[in-house]
N, CA and C atoms as an extended XYZ file, in Angstrom:
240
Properties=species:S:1:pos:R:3:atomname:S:1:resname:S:1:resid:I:1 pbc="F F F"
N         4.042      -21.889       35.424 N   UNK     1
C         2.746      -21.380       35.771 CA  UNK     1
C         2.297      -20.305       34.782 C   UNK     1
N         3.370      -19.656       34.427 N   UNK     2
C         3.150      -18.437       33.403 CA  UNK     2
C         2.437      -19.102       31.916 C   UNK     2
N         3.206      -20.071       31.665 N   UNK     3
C         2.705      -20.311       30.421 CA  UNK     3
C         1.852      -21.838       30.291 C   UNK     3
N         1.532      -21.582       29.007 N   UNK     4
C         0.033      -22.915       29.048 CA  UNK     4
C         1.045      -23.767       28.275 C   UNK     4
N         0.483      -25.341       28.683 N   UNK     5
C         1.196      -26.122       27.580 CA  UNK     5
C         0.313      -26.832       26.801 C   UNK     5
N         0.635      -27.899       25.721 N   UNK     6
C        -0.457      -28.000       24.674 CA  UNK     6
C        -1.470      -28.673       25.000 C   UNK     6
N        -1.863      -29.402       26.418 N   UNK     7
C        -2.747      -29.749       26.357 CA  UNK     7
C        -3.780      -28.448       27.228 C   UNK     7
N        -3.603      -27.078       27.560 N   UNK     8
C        -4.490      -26.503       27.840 CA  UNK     8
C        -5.078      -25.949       26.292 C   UNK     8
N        -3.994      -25.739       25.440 N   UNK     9
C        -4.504      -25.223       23.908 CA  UNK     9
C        -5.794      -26.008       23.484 C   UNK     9
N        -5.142      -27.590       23.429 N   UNK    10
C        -6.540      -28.080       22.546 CA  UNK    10
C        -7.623      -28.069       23.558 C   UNK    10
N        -7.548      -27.691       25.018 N   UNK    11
C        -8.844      -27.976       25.592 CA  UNK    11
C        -9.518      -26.631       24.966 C   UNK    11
N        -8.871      -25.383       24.686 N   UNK    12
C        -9.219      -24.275       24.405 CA  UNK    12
C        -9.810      -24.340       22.992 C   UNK    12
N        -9.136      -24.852       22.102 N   UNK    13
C        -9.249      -25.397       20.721 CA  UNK    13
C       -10.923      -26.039       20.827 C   UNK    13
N       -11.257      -27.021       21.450 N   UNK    14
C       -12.746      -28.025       21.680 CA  UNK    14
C       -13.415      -27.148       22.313 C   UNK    14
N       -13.401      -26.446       23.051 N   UNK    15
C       -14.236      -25.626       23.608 CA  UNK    15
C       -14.343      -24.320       22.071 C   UNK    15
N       -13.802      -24.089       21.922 N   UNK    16
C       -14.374      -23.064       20.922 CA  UNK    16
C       -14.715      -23.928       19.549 C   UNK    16
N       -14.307      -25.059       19.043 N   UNK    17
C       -15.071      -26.163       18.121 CA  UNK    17
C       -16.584      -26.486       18.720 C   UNK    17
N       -16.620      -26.401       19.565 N   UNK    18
C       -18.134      -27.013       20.154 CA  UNK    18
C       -18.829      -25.710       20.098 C   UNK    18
N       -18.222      -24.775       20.722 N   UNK    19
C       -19.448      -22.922       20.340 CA  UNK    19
C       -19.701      -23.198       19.490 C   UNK    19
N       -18.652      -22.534       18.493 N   UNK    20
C       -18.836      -22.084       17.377 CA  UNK    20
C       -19.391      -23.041       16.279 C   UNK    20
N       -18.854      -24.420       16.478 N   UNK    21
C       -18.998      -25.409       15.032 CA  UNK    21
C       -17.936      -25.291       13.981 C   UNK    21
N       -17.606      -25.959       12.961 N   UNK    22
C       -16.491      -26.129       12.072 CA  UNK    22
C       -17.236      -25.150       11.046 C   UNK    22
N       -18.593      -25.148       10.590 N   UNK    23
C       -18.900      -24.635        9.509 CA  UNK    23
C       -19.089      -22.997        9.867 C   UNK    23
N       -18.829      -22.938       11.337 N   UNK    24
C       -18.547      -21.201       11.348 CA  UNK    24
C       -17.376      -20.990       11.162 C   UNK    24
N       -16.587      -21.376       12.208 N   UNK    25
C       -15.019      -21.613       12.083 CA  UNK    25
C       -14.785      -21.435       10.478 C   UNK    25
N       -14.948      -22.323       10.073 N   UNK    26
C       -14.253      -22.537        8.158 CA  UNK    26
C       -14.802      -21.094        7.701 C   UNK    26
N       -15.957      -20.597        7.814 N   UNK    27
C       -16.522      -19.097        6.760 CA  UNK    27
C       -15.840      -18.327        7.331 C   UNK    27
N       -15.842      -17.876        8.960 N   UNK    28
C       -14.661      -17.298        9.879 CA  UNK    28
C       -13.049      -17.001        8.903 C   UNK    28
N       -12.524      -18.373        9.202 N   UNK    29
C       -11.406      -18.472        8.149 CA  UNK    29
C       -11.070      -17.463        7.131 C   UNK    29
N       -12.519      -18.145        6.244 N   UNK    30
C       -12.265      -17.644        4.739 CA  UNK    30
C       -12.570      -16.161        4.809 C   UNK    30
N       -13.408      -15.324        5.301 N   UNK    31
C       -13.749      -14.283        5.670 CA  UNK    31
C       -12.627      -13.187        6.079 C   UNK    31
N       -11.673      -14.229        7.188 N   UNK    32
C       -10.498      -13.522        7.557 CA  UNK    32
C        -9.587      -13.610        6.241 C   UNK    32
N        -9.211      -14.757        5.571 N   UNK    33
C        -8.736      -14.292        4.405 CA  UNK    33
C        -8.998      -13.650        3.688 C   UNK    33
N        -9.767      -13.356        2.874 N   UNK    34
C       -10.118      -12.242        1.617 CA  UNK    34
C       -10.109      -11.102        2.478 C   UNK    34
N       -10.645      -10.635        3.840 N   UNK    35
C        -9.916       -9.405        4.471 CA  UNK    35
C        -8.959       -8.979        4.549 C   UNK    35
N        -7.572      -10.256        4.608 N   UNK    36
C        -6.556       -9.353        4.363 CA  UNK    36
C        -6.103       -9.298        2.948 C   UNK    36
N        -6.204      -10.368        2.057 N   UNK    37
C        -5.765       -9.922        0.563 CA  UNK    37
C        -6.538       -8.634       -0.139 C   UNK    37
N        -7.635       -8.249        0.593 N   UNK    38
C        -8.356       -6.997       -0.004 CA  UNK    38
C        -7.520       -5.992        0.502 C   UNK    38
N        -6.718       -6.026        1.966 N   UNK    39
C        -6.056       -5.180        2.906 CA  UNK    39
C        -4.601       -5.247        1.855 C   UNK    39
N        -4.153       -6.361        1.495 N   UNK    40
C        -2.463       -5.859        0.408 CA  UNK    40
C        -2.865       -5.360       -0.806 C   UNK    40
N        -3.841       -5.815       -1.214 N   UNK    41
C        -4.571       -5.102       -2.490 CA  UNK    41
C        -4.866       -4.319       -2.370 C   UNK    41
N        -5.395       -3.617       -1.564 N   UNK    42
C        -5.641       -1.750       -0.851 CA  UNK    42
C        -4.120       -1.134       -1.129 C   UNK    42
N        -3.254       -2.226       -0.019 N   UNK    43
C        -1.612       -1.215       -0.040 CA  UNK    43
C        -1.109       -1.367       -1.233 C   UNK    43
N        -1.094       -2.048       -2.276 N   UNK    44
C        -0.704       -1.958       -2.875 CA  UNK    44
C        -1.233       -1.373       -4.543 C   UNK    44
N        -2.169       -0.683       -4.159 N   UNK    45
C        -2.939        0.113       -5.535 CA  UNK    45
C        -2.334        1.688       -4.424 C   UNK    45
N        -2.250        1.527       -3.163 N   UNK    46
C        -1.985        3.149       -2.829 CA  UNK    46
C        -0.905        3.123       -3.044 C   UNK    46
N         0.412        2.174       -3.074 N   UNK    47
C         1.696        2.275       -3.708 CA  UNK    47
C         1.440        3.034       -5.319 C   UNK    47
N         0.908        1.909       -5.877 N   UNK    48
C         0.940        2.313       -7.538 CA  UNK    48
C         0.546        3.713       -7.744 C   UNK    48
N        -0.518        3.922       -6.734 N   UNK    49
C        -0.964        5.674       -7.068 CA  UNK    49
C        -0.196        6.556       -6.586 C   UNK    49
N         0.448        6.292       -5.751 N   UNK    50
C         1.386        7.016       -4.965 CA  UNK    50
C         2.587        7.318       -5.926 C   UNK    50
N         3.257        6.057       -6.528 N   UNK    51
C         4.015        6.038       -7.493 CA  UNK    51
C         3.536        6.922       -8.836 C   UNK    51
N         2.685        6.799       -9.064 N   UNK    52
C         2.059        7.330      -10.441 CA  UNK    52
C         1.818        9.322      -10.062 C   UNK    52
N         1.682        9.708       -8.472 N   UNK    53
C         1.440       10.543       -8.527 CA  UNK    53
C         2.759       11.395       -8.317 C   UNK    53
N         4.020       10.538       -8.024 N   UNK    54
C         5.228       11.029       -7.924 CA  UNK    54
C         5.841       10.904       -9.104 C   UNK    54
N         5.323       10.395      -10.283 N   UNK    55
C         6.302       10.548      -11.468 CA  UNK    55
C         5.477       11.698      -12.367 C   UNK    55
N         4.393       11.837      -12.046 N   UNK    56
C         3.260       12.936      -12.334 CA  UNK    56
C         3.734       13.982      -12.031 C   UNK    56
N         4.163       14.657      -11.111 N   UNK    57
C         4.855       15.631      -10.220 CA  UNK    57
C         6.378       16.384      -10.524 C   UNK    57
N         6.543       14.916      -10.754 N   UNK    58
C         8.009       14.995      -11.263 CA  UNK    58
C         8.520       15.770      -12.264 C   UNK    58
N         8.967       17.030      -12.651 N   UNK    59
C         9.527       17.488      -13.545 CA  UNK    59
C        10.089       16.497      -14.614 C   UNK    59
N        10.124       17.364      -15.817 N   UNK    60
C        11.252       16.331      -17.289 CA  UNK    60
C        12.255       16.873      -16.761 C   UNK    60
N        13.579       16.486      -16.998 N   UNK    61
C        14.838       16.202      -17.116 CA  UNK    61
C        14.810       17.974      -18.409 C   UNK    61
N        14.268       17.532      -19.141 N   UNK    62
C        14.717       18.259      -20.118 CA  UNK    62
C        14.151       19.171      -20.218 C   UNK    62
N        13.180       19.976      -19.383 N   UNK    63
C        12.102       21.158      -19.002 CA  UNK    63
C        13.416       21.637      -17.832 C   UNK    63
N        14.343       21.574      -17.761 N   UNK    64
C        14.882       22.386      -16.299 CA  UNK    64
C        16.499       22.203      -17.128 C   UNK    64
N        16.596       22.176      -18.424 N   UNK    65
C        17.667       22.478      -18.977 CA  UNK    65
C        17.720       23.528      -19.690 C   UNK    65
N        18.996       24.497      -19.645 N   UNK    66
C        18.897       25.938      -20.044 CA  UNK    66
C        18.973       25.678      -21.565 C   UNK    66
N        18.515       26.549      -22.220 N   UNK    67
C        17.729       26.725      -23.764 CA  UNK    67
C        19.335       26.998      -24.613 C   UNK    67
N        19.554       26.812      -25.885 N   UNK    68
C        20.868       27.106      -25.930 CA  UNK    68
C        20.469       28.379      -27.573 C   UNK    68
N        19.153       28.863      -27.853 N   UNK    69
C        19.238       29.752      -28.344 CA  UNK    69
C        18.941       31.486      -27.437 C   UNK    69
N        19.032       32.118      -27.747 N   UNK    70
C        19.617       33.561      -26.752 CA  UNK    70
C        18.879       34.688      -27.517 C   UNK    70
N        17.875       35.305      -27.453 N   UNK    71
C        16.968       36.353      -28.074 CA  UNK    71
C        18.302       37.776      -27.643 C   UNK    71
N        18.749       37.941      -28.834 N   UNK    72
C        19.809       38.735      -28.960 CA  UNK    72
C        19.151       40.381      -28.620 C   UNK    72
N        17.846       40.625      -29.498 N   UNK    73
C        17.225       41.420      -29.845 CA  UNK    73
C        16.771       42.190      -28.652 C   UNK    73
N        15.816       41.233      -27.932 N   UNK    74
C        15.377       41.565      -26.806 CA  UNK    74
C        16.189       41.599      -25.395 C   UNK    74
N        17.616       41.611      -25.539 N   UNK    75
C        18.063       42.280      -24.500 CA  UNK    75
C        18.784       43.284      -24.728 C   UNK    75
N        18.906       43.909      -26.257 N   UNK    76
C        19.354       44.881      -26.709 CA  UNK    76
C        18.585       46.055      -26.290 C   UNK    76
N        17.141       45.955      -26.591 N   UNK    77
C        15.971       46.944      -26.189 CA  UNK    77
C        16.067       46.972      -24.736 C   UNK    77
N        16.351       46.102      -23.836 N   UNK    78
C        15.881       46.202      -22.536 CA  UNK    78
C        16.986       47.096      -21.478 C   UNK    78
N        18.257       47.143      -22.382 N   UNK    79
C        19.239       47.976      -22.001 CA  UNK    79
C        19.339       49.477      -22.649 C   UNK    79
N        18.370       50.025      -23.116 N   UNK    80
C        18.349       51.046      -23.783 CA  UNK    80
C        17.146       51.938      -22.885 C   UNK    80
């Protein structure tokens, strides 16, 4: 009783073929498609920017390595 079997589907199926018509149905369709490939194409340019704004962010490797010359001079003065 809970569940429908396939012949309540296609009665459901003809009843909404007869509303609507095939040539709504079909633009329907296509409509729903390019909505969602615009929707992974959305997620996936906010990946790339996302990505681009985390390697942006990102320190060099070699900006956070200690310097290996030593201003001799200027810590001579600063102890005096």
């Amino acid at each position: 009783m809970g569940s429908f079997s396939i012949w309540h589907w296609l009665i459901v199926l003809l009843v909404v073929v007869l509303v609507f018509g095939t040539k709504k149905l079909r633009n329907m369709g296509s409509d729903l498609g390019s909505a969602v490939k615009g929707f992974k194409d959305g997620l996936s340019e906010g990946q790339k920017s996302k990505d681009n704004a985390t390697s942006i962010n990102m320190p060099d490797e070699r900006i956070n390595q200690p310097s290996e010359t030593i201003n001799v001079s200027a810590r001579e003065k600063s102890k005096s």
